[in-house]
N, CA and C atoms as a LAMMPS dump frame, in Angstrom:
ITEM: TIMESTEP
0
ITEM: NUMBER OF ATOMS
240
ITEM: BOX BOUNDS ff ff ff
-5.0000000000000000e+02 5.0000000000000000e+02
-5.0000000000000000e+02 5.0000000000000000e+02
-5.0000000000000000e+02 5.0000000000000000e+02
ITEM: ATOMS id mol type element x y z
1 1 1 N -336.304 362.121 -16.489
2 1 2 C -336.703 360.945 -15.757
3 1 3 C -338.13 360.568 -16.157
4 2 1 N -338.273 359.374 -16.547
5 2 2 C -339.731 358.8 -16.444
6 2 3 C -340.302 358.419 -15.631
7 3 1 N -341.65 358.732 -15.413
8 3 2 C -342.312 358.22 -14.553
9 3 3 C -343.097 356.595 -15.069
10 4 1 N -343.168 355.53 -14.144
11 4 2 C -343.815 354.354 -14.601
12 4 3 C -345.709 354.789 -14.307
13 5 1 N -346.291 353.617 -15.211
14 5 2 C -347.451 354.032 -15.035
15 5 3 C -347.854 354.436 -13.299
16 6 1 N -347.674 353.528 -12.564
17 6 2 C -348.125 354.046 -11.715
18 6 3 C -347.603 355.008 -10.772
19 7 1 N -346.741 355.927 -10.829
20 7 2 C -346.156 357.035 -10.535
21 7 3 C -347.162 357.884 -11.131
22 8 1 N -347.195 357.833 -12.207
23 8 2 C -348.257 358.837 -13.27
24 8 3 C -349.756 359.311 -12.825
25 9 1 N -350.215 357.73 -12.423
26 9 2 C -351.179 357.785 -11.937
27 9 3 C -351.594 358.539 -10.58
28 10 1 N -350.955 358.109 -9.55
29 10 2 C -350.147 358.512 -8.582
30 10 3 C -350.292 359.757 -8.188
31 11 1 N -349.544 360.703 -9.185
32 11 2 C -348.994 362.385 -9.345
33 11 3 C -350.271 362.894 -9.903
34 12 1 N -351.404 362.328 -10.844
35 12 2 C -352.172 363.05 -11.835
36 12 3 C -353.584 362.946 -10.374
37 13 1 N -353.652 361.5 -9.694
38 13 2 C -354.241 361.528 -8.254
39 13 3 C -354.581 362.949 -7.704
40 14 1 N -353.302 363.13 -7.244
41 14 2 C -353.113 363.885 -6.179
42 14 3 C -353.503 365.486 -6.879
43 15 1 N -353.315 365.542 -8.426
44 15 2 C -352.942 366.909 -8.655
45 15 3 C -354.773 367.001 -8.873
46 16 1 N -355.797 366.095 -9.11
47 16 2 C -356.932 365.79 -9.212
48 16 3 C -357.707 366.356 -8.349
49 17 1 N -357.191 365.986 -6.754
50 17 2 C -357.698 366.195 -5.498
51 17 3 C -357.464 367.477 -5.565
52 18 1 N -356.093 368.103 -5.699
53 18 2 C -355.809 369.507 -5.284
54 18 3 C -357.126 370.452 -6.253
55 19 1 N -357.204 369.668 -7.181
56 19 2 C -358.079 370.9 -7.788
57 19 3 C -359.626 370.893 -7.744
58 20 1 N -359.949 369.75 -6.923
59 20 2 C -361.543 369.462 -7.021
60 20 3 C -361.187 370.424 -5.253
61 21 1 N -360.348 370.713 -4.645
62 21 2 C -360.488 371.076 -3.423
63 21 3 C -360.362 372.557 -3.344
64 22 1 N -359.439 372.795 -4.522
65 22 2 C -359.513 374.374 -4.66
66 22 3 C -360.729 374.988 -5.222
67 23 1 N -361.498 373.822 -5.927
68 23 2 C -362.971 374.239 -6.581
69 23 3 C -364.07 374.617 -5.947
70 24 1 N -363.928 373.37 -4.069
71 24 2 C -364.588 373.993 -3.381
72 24 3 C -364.287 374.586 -2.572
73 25 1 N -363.092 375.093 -2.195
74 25 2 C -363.077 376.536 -1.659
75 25 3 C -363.266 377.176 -2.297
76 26 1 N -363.245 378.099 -3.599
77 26 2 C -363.621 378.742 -4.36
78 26 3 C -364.877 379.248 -4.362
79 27 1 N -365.668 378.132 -4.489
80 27 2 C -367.148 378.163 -4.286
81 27 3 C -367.394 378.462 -2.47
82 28 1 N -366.819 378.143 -1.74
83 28 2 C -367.36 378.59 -0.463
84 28 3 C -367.326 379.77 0.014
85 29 1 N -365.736 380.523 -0.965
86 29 2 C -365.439 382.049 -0.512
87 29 3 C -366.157 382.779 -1.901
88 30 1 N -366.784 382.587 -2.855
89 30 2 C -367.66 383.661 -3.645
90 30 3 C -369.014 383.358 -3.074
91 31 1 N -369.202 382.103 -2.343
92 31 2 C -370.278 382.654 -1.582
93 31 3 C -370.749 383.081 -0.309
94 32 1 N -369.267 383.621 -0.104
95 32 2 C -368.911 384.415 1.396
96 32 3 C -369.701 383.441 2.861
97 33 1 N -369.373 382.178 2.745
98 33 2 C -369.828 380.77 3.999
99 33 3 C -368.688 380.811 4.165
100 34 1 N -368.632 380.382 5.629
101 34 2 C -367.605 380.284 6.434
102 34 3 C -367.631 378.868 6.373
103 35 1 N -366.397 378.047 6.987
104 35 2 C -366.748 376.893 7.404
105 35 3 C -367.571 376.246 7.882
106 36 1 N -367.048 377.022 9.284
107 36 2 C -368.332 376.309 10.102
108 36 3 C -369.951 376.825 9.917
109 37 1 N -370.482 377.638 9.248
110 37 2 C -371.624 377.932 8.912
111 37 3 C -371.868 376.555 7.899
112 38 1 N -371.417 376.294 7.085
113 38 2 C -371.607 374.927 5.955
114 38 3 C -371.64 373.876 6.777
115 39 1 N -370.661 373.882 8.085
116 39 2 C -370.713 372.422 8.744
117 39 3 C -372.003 372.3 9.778
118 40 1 N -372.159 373.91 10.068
119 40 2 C -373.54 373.625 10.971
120 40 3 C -374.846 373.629 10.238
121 41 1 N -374.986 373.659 8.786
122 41 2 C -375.99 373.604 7.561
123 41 3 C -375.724 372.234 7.222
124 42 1 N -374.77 371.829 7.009
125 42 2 C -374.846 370.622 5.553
126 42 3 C -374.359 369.003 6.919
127 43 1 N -373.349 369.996 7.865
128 43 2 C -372.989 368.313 8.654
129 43 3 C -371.633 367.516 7.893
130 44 1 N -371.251 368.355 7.217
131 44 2 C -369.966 367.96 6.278
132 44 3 C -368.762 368.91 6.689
133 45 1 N -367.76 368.175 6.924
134 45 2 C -366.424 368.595 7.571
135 45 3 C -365.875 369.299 6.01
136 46 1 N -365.993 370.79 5.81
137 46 2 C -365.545 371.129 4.307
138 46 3 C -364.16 371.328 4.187
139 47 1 N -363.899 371.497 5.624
140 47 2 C -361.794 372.034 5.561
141 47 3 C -361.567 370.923 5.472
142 48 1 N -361.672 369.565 5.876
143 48 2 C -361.213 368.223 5.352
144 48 3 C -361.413 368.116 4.029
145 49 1 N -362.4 368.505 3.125
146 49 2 C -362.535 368.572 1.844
147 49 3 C -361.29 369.73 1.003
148 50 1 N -361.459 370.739 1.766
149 50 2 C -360.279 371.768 1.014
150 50 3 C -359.235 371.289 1.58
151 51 1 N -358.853 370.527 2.05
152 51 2 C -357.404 370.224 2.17
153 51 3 C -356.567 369.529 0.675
154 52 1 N -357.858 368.837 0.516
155 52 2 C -357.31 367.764 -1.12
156 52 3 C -356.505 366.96 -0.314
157 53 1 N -356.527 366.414 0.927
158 53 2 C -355.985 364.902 1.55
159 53 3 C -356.633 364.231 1.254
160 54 1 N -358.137 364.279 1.39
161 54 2 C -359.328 362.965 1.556
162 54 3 C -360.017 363.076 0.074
163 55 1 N -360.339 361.414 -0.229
164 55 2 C -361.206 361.354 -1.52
165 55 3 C -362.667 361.766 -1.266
166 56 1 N -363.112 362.5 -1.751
167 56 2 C -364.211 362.493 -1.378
168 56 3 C -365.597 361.451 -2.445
169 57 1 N -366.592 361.498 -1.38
170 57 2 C -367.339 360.681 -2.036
171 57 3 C -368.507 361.37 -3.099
172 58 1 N -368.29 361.026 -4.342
173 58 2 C -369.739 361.318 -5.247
174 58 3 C -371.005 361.931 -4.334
175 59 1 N -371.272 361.137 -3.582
176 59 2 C -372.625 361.853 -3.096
177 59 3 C -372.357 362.934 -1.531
178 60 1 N -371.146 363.094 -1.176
179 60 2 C -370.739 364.583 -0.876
180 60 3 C -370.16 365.597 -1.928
181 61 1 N -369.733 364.755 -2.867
182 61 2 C -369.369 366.486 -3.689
183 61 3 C -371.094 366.791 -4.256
184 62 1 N -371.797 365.827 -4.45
185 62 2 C -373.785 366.511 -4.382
186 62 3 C -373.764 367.206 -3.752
187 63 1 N -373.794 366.923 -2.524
188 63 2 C -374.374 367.743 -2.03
189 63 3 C -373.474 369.229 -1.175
190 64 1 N -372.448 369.112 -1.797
191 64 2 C -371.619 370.102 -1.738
192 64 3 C -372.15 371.437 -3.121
193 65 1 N -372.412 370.487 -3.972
194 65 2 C -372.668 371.612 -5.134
195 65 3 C -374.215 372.153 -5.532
196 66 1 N -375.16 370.845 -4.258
197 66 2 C -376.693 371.423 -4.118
198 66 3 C -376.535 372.597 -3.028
199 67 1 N -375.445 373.077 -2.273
200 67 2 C -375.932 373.716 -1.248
201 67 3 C -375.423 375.317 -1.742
202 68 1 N -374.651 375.125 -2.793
203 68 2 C -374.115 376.201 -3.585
204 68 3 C -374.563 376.746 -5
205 69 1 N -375.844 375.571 -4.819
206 69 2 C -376.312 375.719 -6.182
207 69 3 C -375.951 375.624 -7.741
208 70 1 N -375.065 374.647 -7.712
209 70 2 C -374.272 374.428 -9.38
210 70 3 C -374.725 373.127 -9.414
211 71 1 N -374.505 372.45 -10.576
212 71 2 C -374.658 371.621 -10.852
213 71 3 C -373.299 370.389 -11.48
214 72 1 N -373.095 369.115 -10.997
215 72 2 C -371.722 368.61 -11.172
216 72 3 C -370.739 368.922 -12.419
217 73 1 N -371.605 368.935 -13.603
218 73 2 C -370.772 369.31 -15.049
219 73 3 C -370.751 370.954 -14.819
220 74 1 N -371.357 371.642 -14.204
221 74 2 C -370.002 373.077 -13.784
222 74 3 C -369.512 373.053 -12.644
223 75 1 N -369.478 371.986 -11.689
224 75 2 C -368.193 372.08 -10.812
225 75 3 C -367.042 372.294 -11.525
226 76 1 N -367.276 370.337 -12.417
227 76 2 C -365.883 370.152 -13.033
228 76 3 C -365.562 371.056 -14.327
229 77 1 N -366.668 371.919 -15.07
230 77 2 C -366.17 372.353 -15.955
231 77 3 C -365.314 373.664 -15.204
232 78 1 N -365.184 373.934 -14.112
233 78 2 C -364.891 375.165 -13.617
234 78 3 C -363.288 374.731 -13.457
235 79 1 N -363.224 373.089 -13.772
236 79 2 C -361.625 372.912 -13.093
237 79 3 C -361.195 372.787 -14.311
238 80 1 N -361.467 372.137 -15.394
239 80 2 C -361.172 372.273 -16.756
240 80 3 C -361 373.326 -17.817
């Protein structure tokens, strides 16, 4: 079965989210933070972020990766 472009788009979306969300859980459990310790530090709902439901915005994944200390080209190189 083919998918039309926007099916493609669609599926590659979603599989996008799943992995920018597994990136930051990843990063939250090697640096042994709990949720709510990040939400009572940063003010950012992060289990809405690890879910990979919600897009998140450019200047929360910043400051998601200033509070963990990486920098954006090794977030994403970490998903690549």
């Amino acid at each position: 079965m083919l998918l039309t472009d926007f099916e493609y788009l669609s599926n590659s979306e979603d599989a996008f989210k799943r992995k920018i969300a597994l990136q930051i859980k990843t990063l939250r459990r090697q640096n042994q933070v709990t949720q709510e310790k990040f939400y009572s530090e940063t003010n950012i709902n992060i289990a809405r972020l690890e879910s990979g439901k919600v897009d998140i915005r450019l200047d929360t994944l910043r400051k998601v990766c200033y509070y963990f200390d990486v920098s954006l080209s090794g977030f994403f190189h970490g998903i690549y």
